[in-house]
LUMSEDO-701684 format. One record per residue (C-alpha): x, y, z. Coordinates in steps of 0.02 Angstrom, whole numbers, plus 50000, padded with zeros to 5 digits. Layout:
N
XYZ/...
This chain:
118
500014952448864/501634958648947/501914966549086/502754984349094/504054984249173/505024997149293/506334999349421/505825007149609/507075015149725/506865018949912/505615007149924/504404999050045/503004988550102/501124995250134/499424988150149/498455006150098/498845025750121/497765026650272/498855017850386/500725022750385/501575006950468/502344995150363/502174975950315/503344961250245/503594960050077/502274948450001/500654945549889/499334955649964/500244970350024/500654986949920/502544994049851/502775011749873/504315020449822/505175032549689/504975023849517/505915023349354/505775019149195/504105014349174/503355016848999/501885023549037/502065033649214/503205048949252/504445045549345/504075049749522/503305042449706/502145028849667/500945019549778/500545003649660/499014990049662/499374976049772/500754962649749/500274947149652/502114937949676/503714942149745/505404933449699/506444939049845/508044930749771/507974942149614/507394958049686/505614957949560/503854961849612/502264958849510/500804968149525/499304963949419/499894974849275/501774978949311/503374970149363/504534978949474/506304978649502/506914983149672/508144994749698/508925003249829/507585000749999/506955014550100/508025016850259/506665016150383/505765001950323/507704993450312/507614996450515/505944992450535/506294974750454/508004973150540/506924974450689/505734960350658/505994943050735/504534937750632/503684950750518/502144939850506/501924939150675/502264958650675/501054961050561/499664950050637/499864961450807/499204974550700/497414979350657/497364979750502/495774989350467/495375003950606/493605005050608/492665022550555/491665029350720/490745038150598/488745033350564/488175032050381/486715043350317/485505033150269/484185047350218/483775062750239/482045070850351/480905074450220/480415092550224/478715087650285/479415082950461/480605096050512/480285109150623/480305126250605/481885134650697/481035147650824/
């Protein structure tokens, strides 16, 4: 089967919605950017599943179902790259899961065993 196929402009590198920082461009992490030409999305901001290869030299990203051909890069994440003496190195300073302080519900009180409000 082949892979649709689109271009993306002010692009840049995630690893989910949740956290806003970015990464280096490679498999694992997530494109985001304004994309066009795709046959089967609208053009528009797209968030897309995670990277499967890159192939810096050309400017093309595949994702499990799409390639992607990179366009014109997204200014901040230009500087925050131009910045980076190492982006791995950046990247492994980085949590890269923030843990929820929340408890899970495991149950609820049966009926049986809550008290009355007085």
């Amino acid at each position: 089967m082949e892979k649709l196929s689109a271009k993306i402009e002010n692009w840049s590198i995630v690893d989910n919605l949740i956290f806003h920082g970015f990464r280096e461009l490679e498999p694992g992490q997530r494109l985001t950017g304004y994309i066009v030409g795709h046959t089967n999305l609208p053009n528009g901001v797209i968030y897309t599943s995670v990277i499967q290869s890159v192939d810096a030299a050309n400017g093309v990203v595949q994702t499990l179902n799409s390639v992607y051909h990179l366009g014109q890069v997204n200014e901040e994440y230009e500087l925050w790259a131009s910045e980076q003496p190492n982006a791995r190195a950046a990247r492994e300073a980085v949590p890269h899961f923030v843990g929820d302080p929340r408890k899970h519900v495991t149950a609820y009180p049966s009926a049986q065993s809550m008290h009355p409000a007085r």
